[in-house]
C-alpha positions in Angstrom: -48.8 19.3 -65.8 -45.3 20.4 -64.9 -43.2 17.9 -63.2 -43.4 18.2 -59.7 -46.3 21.3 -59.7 -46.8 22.3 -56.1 -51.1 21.8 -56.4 -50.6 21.4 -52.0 -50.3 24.7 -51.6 -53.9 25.8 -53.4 -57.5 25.0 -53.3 -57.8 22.1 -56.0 -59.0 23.6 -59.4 -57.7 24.1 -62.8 -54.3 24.4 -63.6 -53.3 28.3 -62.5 -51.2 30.2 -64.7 -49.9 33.8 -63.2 -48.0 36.2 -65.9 -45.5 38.9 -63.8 -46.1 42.2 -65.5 -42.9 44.0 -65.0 -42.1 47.7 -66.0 -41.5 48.5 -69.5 -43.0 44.5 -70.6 -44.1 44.3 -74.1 -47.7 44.1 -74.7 -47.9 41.6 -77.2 -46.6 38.9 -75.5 -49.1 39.7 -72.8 -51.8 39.4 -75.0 -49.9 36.0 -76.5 -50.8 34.6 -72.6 -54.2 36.3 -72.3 -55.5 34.6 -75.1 -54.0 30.9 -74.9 -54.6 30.8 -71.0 -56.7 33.5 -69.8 -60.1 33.3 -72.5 -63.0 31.2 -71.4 -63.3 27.9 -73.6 -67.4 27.2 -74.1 -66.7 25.1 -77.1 -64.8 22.3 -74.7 -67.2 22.4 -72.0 -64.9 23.0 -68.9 -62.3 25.5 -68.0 -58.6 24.8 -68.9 -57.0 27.2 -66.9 -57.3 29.7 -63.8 -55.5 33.1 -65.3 -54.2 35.8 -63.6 -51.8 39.3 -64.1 -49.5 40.1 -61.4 -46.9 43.2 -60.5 -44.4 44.2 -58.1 -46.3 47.5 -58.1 -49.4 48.6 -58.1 -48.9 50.8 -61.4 -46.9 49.1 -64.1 -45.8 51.5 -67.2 -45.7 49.3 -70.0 -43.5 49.5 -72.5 -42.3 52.7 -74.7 -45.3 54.5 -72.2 -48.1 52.6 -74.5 -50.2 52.4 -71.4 -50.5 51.9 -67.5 -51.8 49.0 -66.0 -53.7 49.0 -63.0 -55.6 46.5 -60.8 -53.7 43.5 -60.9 -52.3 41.7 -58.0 -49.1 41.9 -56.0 -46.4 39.7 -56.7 -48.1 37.2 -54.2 -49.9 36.1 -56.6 -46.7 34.6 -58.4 -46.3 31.8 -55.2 -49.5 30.3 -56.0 -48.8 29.2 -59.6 -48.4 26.6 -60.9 -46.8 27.8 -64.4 -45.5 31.0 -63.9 -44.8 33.3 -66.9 -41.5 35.5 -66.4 -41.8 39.7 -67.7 -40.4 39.9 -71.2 -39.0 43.3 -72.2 -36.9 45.2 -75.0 -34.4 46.6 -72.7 -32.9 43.2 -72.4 -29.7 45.0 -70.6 -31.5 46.6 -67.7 -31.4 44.0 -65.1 -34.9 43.2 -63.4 -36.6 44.2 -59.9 -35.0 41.8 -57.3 -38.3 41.2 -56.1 -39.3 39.7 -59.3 -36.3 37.4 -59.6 -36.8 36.3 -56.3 -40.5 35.6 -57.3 -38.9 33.0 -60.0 -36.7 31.5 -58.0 -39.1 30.8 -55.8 -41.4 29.1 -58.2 -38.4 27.4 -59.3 -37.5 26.1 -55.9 -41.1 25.0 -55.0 -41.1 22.8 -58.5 -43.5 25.2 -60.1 -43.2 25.2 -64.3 -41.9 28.5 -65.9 -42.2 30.0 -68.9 -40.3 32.6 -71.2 -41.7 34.4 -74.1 -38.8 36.2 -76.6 -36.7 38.5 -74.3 -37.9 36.4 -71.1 -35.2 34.0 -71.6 -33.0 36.9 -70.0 -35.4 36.9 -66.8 -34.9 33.5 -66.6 -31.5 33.6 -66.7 -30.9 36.5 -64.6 -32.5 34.5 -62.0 -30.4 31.7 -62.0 -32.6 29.2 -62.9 -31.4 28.5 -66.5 -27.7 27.7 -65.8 -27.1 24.2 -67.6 -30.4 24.5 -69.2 -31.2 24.4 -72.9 -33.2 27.8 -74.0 -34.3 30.0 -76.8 -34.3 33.4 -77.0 -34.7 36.3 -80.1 -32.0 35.2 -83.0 -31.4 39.9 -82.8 -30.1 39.3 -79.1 -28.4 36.1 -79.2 -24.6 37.1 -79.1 -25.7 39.2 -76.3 -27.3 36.6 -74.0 -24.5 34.2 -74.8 -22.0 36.9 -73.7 -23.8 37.3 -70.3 -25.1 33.9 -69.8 -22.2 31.7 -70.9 -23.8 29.0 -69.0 -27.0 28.8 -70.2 -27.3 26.4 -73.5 -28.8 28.7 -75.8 -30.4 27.4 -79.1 -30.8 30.3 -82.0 -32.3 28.7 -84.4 -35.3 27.3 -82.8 -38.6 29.0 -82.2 -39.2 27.3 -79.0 -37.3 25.1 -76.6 -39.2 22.6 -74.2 -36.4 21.7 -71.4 -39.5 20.2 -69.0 -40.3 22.4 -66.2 -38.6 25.8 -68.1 -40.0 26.7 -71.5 -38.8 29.7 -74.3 -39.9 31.3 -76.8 -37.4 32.5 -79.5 -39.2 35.9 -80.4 -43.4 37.6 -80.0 -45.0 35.5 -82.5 -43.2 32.2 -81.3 -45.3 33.2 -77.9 -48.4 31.6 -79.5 -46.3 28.6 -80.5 -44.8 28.0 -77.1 -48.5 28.6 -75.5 -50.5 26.0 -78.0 -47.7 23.5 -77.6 -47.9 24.1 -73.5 -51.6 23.7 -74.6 -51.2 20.3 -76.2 -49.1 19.0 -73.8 -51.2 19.6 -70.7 -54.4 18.8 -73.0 -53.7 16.8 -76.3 -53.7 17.7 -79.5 -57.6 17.9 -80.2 -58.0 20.5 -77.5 -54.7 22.6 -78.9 -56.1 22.5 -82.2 -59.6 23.8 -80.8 -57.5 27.1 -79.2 -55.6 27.1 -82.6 -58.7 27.3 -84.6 -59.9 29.8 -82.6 -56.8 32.2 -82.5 -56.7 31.5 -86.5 -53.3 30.6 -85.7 -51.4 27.2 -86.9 -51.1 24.9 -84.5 -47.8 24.0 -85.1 -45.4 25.8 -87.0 -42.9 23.5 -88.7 -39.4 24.7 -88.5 -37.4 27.9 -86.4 -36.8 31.1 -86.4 -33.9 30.8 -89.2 -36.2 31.4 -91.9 -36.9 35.2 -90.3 -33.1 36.0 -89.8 -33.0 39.1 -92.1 -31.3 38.3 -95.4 -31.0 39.8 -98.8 -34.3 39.0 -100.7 -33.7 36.9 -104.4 -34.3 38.4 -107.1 -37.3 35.7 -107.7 -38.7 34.9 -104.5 -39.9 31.4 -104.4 -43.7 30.6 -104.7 -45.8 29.8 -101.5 -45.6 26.0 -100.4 -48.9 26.8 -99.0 -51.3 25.2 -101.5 -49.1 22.0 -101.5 -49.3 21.6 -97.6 -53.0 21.7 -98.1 -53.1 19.7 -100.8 -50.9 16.6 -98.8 -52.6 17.3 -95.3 -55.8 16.1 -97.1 -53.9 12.9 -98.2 -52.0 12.1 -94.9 -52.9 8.4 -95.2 -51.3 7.7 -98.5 -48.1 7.1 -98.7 -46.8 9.9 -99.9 -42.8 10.7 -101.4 -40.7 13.7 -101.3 -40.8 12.8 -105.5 -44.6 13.2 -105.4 -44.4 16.3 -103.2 -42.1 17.8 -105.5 -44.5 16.1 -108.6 -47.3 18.2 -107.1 -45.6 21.3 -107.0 -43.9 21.3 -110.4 -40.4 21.4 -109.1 -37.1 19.2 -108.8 -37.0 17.3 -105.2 -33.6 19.4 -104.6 -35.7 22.5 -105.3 -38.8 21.8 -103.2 -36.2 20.8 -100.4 -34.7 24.2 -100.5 -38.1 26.0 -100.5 -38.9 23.7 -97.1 -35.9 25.0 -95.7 -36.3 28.6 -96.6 -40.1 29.2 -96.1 -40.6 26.2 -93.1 -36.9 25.8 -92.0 -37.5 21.5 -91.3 -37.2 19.2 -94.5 -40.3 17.8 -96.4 -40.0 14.2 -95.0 -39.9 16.2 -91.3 -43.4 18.1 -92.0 -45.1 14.9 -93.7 -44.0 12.9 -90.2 -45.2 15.7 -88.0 -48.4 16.5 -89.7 -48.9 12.2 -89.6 -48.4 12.6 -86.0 -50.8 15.3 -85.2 -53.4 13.5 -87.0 -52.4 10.1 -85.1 -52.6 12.1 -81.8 -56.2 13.5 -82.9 -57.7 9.7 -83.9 -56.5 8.5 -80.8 -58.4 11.4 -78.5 -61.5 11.2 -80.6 -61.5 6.6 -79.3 -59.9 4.7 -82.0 -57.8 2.3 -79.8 -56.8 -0.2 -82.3 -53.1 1.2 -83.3 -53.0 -0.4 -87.1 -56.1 1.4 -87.6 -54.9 4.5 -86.3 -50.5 4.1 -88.2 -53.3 3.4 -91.6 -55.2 6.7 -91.3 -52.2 8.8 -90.2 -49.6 7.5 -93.0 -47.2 6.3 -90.3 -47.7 2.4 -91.5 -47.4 0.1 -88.8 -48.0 -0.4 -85.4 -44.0 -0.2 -84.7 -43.8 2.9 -86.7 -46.7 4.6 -84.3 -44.6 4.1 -81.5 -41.5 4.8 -82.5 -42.8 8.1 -83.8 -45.0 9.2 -81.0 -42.6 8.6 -78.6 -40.3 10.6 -80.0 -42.6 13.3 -80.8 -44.3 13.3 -77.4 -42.5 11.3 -75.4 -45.2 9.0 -74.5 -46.2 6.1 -75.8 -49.7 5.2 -78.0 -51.6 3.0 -75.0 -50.1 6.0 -72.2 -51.2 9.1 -74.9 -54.3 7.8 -74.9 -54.7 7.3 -71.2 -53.6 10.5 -70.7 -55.6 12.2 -73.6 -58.2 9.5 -74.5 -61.6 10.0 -74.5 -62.9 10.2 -70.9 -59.7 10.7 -69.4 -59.9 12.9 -66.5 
């Protein structure tokens, strides 16, 4: 849940997420929402989220003319959220309808958690709301929101930033990221991996959005770590070295470094501790409370190590995770 979600000012029930469809907003990044928040979850039993679309008018143009949309509701709507995702569009100079920002700041005001996917970082912004705040937004239009946001923090190279109550997205595709990590922090990582498997997405993308800033192609492009990921996610709980990684794929250490930072932009020591921790997270929502058990299974070692680890990763430590996340947690 967002910190400080305004749930008084609704019927209890799930967790409401309400998208603002503005005029001219990219269709892609709707459908990003729609299927993270807005598809019904039979698999898990219960309902993770009340979705609903919401304009300023009752007609919305989408972008480039692709289509109309109709029957949605007013901006109303927006007031009830409690995440709210901003319009994202291509015409990132065109300011927005003042009756949308005031719809943000509003949600903003009332402690409500919003949410930017590529170009709604400039929504965000034009509103007021990110001044002082950290925030990522496409690496194409990054001189450009620097120039008129000086006061945001702007990170390039990332594909999403988590600043607490406002998330971004760097770019479209990092709008599945952002939603199966908003996923996994409202409902651990079992349930994100559920909606991952089900999008046929990854469920977490080591890395930013440096590895897509165009550059010239080499001449020989390096082969796909892809079979080596597989091949060490199935052996998580040994104690694996960059040496034996790089063993594995054939290569010098210095050369499968370079190919981590070109095809995943993190490090190979970074992946193996994230992929550790996603797997620690997962033992500890399916009920394995004893934390040596759980540092053995995941490769993270110790006890100590757990914690240190997941705190950083999630802020939160093993006994409060599994509170939170555990099985029969509310």
């Amino acid at each position: 849940m967002s910190k400080g979600s305004s749930h008084g000012l609704r019927a209890p029930g799930p967790h409401r997420v309400v998208v603002i469809v503005d005029e001219n907003s990219n269709p892609f990044e709707l459908g990003c929402a729609t299927e993270v928040f807005g598809l019904r979850r039979p698999e898990l039993g219960r309902e993770l989220y009340d979705f609903r679309l919401c304009s300023a008018e009752p007609r919305t143009r989408m972008r480039d003319g692709f289509f109309t949309l109709t029957g949605v509701a007013d901006l109303a709507a927006a007031d009830s959220a409690d995440t709210l995702i901003v319009p994202n569009r291509p015409d990132v100079e065109v300011s927005r309808r003042p009756a949308v920002l005031d719809a943000v700041r509003r949600a903003h005001q009332r402690g409500a958690r919003l949410v930017g996917f590529c170009s709604g970082a400039f929504t965000l912004a034009e509103a007021g709301v990110l001044d002082g705040r950290r925030a990522a937004a496409h690496w194409q239009w990054a001189d450009a929101f620097r120039a008129r946001f000086p006061a945001v923090r702007l990170e390039a190279d990332v594909l999403f930033v988590d600043d607490g109550d406002i998330l971004t997205a760097a770019g479209s595709a990092a709008a599945l990221d952002l939603g199966l990590h908003i996923v996994r922090r409202d409902h651990g990582a079992e349930v994100a991996n559920s909606v991952s498997r089900r999008l046929v997405f990854a469920a977490h993308r080591d890395g930013g959005q440096r590895q897509f800033v165009e550059r010239p192609a080499p001449d020989l492009p390096d082969e796909s770590l892809a079979p080596l990921l597989a091949w060490a996610q199935e052996r998580l709980d040994s104690p694996l070295t960059v040496a034996e990684l790089a063993a594995r794929a054939s290569v010098s250490p210095a050369t499968l470094h370079r190919r981590f930072r070109a095809q995943l932009g993190t490090t190979p020591l970074a992946w193996l501790t994230g992929e550790r921790l996603t797997l620690a997270c997962r033992l500890i929502e399916r009920g394995e409370s004893r934390l040596e058990t759980v540092a053995r299974r995941s490769g993270l070692g110790t006890a100590a190590n757990l914690r240190v680890v997941m705190r950083r990763g999630t802020g939160l430590t093993p006994l409060a995770y599994r509170r939170r996340y555990g099985a029969g947690a509310g």
